[in-house]
N, C-alpha and C positions, 0 to 999 in steps of 0.2 A: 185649253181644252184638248191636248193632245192625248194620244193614249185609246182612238179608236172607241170613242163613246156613241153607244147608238142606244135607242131606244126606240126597237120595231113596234111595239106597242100605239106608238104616236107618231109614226113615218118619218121619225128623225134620222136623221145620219148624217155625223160629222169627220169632216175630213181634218190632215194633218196639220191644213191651213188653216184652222181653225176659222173654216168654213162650213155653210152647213148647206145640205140641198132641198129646196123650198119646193115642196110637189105640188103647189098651186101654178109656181110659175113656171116650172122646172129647168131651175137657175140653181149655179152657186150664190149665196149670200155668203157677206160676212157676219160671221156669230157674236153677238154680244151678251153679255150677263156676268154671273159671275161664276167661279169655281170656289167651294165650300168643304169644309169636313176632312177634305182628301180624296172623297169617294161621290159626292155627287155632284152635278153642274146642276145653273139654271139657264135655260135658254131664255131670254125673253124675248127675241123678234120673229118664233116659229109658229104656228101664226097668232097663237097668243104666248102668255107665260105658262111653262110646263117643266115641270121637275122632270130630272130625268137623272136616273141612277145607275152606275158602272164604275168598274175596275180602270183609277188609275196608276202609270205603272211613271217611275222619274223618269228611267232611261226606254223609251217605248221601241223596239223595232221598227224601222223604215224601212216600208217595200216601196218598190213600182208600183205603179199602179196605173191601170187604164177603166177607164168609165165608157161605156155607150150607154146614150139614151136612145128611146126610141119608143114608141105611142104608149105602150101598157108596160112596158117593164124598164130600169134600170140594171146593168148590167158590169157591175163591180169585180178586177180581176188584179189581184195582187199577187207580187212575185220578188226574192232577193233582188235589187238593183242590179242593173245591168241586165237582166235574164233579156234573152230573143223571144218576143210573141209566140214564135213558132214551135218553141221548148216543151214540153210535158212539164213544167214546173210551176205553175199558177195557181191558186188557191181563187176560185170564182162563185161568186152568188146573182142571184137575181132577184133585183126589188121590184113588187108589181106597186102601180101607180096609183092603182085604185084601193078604196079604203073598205076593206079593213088591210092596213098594207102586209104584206107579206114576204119573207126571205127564205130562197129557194137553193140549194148549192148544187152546185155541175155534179153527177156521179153519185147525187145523195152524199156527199162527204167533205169534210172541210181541208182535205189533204191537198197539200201543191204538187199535183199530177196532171192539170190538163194544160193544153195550149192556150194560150190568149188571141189567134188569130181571126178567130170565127167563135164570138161567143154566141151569138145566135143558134148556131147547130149543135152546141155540147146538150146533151140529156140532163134538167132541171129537177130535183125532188126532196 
């Protein structure tokens, strides 16, 4: 399930570990189901069975990546491997926890320009 599949729709989002993050408990789980077609997964342990459809890619890009959680949002910030926190290079969103969920990016824009030090203060839209 690599390849950066999410499905905001249904509060999914799955990481490279072919992990998924479970907003009832707000844990990593491990993801099971199957991958089909080439193009869609099925999760079955999220919190029921849910189709969930996105672009897979063979050789997928590998960022960094850091996560905070914290009461109403998740806070998702990837970057080339290696990069410093403290870099202008980070491509960052914000999931809120509550349903209907939602994804928000630093700066309005999906560009790797801000820091990872402090994602609570970057400006979310």
């Amino acid at each position: 399930m690599q390849g950066g599949i999410g499905g905001a729709q249904h509060g999914l989002v799955v990481n490279s570990q072919n992990k998924i993050w479970n907003t009832s408990t707000l844990a990593w789980e491990a993801a099971t189901g199957s991958l089909t077609g080439g193009a869609s997964v099925s999760v079955s342990n999220f919190p029921a069975n849910q189709a969930v459809s996105g672009t897979v890619t063979a050789n997928p890009t590998q960022y960094a990546e850091k996560v905070q959680v914290e009461t109403n949002y998740i806070y998702w910030a990837e970057a080339a491997v290696g990069s410093l926190q403290a870099s202008s290079v980070w491509r960052v969103r914000r999931i809120s926890t509550a349903d209907p969920y939602t994804t928000t990016w630093a700066d309005g824009n999906t560009n790797f320009d801000n820091a990872a030090n402090n994602l609570t203060a970057l400006s979310y839209s």
